[in-house]
C-alpha positions in Angstrom: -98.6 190.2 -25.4 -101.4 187.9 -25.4 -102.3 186.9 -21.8 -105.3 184.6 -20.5 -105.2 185.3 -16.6 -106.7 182.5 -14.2 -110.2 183.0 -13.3 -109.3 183.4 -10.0 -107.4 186.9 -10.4 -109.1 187.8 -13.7 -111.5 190.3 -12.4 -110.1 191.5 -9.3 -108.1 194.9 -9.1 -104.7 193.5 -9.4 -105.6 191.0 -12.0 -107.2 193.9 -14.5 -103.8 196.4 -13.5 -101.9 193.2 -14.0 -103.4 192.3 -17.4 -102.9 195.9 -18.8 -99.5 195.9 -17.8 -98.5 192.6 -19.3 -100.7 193.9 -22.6 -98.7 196.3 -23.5 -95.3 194.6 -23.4 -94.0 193.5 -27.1 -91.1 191.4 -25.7 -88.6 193.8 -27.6 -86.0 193.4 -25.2 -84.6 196.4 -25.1 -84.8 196.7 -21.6 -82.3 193.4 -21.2 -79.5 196.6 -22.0 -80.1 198.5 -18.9 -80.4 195.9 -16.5 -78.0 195.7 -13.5 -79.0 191.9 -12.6 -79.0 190.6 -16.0 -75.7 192.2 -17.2 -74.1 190.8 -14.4 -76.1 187.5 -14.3 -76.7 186.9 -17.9 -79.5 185.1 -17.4 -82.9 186.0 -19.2 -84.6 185.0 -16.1 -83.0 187.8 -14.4 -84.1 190.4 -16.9 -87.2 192.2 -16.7 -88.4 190.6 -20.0 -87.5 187.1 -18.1 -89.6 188.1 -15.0 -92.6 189.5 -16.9 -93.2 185.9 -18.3 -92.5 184.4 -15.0 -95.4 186.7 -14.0 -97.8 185.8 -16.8 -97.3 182.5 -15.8 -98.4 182.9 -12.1 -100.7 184.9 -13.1 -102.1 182.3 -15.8 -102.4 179.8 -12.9 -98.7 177.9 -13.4 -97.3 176.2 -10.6 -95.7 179.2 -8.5 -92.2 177.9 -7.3 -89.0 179.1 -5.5 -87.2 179.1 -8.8 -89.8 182.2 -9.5 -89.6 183.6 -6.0 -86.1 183.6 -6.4 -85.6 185.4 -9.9 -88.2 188.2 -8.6 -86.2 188.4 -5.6 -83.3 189.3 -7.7 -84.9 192.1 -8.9 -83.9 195.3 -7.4 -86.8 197.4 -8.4 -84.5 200.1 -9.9 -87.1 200.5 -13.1 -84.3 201.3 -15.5 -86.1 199.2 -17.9 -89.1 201.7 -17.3 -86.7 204.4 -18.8 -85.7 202.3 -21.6 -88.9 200.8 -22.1 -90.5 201.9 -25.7 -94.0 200.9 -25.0 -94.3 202.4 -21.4 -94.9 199.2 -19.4 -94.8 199.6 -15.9 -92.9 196.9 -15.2 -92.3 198.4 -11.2 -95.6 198.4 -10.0 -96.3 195.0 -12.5 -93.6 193.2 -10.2 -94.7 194.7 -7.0 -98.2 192.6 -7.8 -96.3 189.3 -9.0 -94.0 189.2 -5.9 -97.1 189.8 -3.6 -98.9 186.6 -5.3 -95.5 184.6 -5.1 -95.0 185.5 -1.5 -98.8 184.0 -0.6 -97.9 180.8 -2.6 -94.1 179.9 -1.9 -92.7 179.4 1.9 -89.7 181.2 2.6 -87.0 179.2 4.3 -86.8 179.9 8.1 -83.9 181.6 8.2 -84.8 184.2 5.8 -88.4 184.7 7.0 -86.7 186.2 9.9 -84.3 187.7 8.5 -87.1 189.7 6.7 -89.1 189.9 9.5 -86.7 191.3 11.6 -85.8 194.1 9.1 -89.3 194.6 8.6 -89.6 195.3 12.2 -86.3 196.9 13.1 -85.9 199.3 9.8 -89.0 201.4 9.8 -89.1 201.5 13.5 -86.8 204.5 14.8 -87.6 203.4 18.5 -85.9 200.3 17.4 -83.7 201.6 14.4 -81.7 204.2 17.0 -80.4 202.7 19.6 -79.1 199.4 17.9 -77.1 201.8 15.7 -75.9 203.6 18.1 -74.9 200.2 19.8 -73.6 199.4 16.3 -71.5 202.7 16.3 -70.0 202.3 19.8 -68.3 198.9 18.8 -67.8 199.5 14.9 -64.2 199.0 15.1 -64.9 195.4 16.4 -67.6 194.6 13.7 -67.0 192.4 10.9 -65.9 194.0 7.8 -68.8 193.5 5.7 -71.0 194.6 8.7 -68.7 197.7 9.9 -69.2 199.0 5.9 -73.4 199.2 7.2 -72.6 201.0 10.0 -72.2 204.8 9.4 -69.1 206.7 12.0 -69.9 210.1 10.8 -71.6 212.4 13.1 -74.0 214.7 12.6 -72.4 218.3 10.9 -75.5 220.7 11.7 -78.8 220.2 12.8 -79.6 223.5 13.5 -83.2 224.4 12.1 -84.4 227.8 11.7 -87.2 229.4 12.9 -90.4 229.3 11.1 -91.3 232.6 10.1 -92.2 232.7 6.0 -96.0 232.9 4.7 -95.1 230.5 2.6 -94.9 226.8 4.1 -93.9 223.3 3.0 -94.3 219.8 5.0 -91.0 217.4 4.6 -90.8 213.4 4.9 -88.5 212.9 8.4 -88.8 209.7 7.1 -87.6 206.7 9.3 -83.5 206.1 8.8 -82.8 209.3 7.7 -82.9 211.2 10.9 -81.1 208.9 12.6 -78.3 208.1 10.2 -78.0 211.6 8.7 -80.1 214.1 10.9 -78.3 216.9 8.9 -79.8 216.4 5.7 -83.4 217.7 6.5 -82.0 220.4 8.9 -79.6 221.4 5.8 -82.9 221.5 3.7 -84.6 224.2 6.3 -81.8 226.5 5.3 -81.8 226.8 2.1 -85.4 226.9 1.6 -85.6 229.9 4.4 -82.8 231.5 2.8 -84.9 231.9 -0.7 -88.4 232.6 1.7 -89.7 229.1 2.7 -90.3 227.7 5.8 -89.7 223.8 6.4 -92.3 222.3 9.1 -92.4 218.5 9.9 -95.5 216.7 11.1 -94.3 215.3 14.5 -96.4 212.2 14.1 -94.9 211.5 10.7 -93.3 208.0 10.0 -91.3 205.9 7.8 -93.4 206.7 3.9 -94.5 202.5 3.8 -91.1 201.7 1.1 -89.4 199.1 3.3 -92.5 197.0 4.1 -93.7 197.5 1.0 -90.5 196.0 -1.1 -91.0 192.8 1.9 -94.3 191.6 0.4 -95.9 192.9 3.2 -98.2 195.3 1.1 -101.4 195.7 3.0 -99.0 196.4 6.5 -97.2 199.1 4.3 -100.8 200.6 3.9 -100.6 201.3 7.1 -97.6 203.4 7.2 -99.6 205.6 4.1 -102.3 205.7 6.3 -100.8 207.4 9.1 -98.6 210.0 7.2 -101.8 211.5 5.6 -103.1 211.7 8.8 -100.5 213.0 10.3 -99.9 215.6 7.6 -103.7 216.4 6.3 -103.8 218.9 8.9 -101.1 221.1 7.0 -102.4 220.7 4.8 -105.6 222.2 5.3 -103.8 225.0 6.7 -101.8 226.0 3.6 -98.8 224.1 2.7 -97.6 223.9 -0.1 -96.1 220.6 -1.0 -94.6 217.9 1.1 -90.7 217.7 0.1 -89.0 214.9 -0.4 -85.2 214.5 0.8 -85.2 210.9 -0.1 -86.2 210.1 -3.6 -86.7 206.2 -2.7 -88.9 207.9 -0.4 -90.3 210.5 -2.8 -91.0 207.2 -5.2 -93.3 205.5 -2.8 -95.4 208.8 -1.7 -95.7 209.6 -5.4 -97.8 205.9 -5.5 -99.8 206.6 -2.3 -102.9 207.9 -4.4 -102.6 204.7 -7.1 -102.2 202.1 -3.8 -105.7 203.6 -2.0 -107.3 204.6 -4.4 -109.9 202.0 -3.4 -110.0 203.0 0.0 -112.8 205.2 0.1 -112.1 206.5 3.7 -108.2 207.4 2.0 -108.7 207.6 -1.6 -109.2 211.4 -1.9 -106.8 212.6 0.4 -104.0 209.9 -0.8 -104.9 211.1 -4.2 -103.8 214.9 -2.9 -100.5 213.9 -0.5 -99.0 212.6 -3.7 -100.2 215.6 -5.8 -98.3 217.4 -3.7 -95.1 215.3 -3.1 -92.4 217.1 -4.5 -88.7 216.2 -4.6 -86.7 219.3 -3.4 -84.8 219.2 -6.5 -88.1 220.1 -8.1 -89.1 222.6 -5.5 -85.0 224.5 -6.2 -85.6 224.7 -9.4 -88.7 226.4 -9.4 -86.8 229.2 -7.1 -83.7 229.8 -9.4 -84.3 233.2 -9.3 -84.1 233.8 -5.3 -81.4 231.3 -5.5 -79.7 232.7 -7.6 -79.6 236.2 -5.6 -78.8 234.3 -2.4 -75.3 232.8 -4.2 -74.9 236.3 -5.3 -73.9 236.8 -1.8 -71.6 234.2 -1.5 -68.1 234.5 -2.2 -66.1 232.1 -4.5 -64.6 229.1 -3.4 -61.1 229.4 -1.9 -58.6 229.4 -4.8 -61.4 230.4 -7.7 -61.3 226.7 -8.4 -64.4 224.9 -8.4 -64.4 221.3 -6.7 -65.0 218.4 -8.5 -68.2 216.5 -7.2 -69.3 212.7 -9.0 -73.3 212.8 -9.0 -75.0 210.0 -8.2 -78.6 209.9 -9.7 -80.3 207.6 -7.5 -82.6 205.0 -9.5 -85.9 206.3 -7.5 -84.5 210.2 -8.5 -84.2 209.2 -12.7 -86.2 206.2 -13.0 -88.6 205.8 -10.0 -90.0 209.3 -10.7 -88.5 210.2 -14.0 -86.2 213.6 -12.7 -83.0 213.9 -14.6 -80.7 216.6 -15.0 -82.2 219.3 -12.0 -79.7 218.2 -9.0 -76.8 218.4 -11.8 -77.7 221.6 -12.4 -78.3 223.2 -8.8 -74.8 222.2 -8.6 -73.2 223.4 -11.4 -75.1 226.6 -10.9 -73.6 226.6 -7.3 -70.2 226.8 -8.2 -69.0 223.1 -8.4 -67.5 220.9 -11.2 -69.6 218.0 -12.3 -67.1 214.7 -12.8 -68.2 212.4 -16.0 -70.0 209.1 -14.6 -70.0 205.9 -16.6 -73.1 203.9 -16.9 -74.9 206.6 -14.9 -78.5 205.1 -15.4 -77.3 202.0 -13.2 -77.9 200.8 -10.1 -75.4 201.1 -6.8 -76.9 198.1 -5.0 -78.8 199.8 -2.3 -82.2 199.5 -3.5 -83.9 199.3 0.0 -83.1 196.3 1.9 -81.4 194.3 -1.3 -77.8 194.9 0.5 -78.5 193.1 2.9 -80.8 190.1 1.3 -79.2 190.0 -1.9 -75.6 191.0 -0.3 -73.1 189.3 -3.2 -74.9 190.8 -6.0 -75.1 194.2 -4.0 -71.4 193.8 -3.8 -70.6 193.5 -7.3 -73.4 196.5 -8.3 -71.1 198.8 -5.6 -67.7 198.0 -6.8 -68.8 199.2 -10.3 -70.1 202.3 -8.9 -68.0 203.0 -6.8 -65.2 202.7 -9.9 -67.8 204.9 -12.0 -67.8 207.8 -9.6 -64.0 208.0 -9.0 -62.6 207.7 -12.3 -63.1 211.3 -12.4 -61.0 212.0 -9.6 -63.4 213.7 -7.8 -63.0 216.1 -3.9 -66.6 214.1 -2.8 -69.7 212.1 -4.1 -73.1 213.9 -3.9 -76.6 211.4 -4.4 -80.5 212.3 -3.5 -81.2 209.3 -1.2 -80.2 208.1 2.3 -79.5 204.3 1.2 -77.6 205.1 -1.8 -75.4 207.4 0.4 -74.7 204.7 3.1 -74.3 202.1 0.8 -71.9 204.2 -1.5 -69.8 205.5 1.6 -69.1 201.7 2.5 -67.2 201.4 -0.6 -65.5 204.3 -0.8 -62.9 206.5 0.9 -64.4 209.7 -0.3 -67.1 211.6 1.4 -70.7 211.3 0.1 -72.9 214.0 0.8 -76.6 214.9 -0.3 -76.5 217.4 -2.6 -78.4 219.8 -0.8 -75.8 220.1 1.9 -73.2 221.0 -0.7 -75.8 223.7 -1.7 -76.1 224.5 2.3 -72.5 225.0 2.3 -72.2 226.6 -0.2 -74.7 229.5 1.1 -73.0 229.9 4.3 -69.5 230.3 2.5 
């Protein structure tokens, strides 16, 4: 694509990342096929090919408007078209610099500036996070519907965390949501990894990985958040650890950028560079232990019956798009013992996507009910996914329990 950037952005950073980006897209339109908004929508504006022109033209020095706000706000970062793309444009990180310059340029109305700004502050912020959910919990039966279906009722299973007592040591994300909505997902985690001879540690001064500011246009605030993880963890590191797993791929998506987004912070740059050579998803760090987990289910005994359960899989988009992992969590479980369902249009989006339930709620509604018809067609005992959003979101639409895969595997070792 032929592109003449305004003077103004030309030569900075963004403007040369931009430019490359936007060079290497051929307007094929292949990735119109795999796009949640635009199948739904229909509208070319609303495909990535749309919003890559309404980029080049910001970028070009056109009139920024709300109509371009608007589309890009649409846009639920899932990078399916990344997957589909032929040419390799990086169409995620080319939107996460259009939506920053859009932001500078267009005023939001009132009402959703604070609606933003209040997630913004409320979201990544556990002191804040906790107790209006446990508010939230307490009077869920008197919510609205559409709110009640945010609010998660189920409890904590097991939170029980071993000792640490392996040579060999890994660091995990606590994350910011996570703990408090599903504290059993880390702690699940611990088990399995001591069970085939690592031990999990957390960095107490840890905190939310940067996603949900970042996705807000609030980009040099989500810095911040990188900042202070690799602070918080660089002492680990230092001592040994291994890698620094990821529970929550949407998670695992933003730590994996953390050396591109400083790397012209010369006090970060290095050690950013390092934190996300060493982010792993624990799907990734599994599979690399087959063998010691496969002596560990050696122990187990079969399911009750002899018949294995039928589980839908959810691939989060940060799990198969955002960092390109397909096919590992599918067969942990399958290697486990349970029955993989077939999943129609698996590459697409449930509606999550960070914050987009909430600020983009209809079309959120309308990307859940297709899931949520995808993952039950098979007639499946539960629904297993690889990121805390997805799993909330999923669980508002459905009657079935939706679990994180590696509790199935959890449970499956302490048969």
């Amino acid at each position: 694509m032929k592109t003449n950037l305004a003077e103004s952005i030309r030569n900075t950073p963004e403007g040369k990342e931009a430019n490359d980006i936007l060079r290497a897209c051929v307007h094929c339109g292949f990735c119109t096929a795999t796009c949640p908004t635009y199948q739904l929508l229909g509208d070319e504006l609303d495909s990535p090919r749309g919003r890559i022109y309404l980029i080049k033209e910001v970028l070009e020095g056109n009139a920024v408007t709300g109509k371009t706000q608007l589309h890009l706000d649409r846009c639920l970062t899932c990078r399916s078209c990344e997957t589909t793309c032929p040419s390799g444009v990086r169409y995620g990180r080319l939107v996460d610099i259009g939506r920053g310059i859009v932001e500078r340029h267009v005023k939001r109305a009132p009402a959703d500036a604070a609606r933003r700004a209040l997630l913004n502050k409320v979201v990544p912020n556990q002191t804040v996070f906790k107790p209006l959910l446990r508010l939230g919990q307490a009077f869920r039966p008197l919510l609205p519907g559409s709110l009640r279906a945010k609010v998660p009722a189920t409890a904590a299973r097991n939170t029980e965390w071993p000792s640490v007592r392996h040579a060999r040591k890994m660091l995990v994300l606590d994350g910011c949501v996570q703990p408090v909505l599903a504290p059993d997902i880390n702690a699940a985690t611990a088990r399995v990894l001591d069970r085939i001879g690592i031990s999990l540690v957390k960095a107490p001064s840890a905190t939310c990985c940067g996603a949900v500011t970042f996705h807000l246009n609030r980009q040099h605030e989500a810095l911040d958040y990188m900042r202070r993880n690799i602070d918080a963890w660089w002492p680990f590191i230092e001592e040994g650890a291994e890698a620094i797993v990821m529970t929550a791929s949407g998670c695992g998506t933003m730590v994996a950028e953390y050396g591109h987004l400083l790397a012209d912070d010369p006090a970060y740059a290095a050690k950013a560079k390092r934190v996300t050579e060493l982010s792993r998803d624990i799907s990734e760090i599994i599979t690399g232990q087959t063998e010691s987990l496969g002596q560990a289910l050696g122990a187990t005994p079969a399911f009750d019956g002899g018949s294995k359960p039928r589980v839908a899989f959810h691939s989060p988009c940060s799990l198969q798009h955002g960092q390109q992992i397909r096919g590992k969590v599918e067969a942990l479980l399958e290697m486990s013992g349970y029955q993989l369902t077939t999943v129609a249009d698996s590459h697409l989006c449930c509606g999550s996507a960070g914050t987009y339930s909430i600020l983009q709620e209809a079309l959120s509604k309308r990307l859940l009910k297709n899931k949520v018809t995808a993952l039950e067609a098979g007639q499946p005992v539960a629904i297993a996914t690889a990121n805390i959003g997805c799993l909330t979101h999923i669980q508002g639409g459905t009657g079935l329990p939706v679990r994180h895969w590696i509790e199935l595997l959890d449970e499956r070792l302490t048969v």
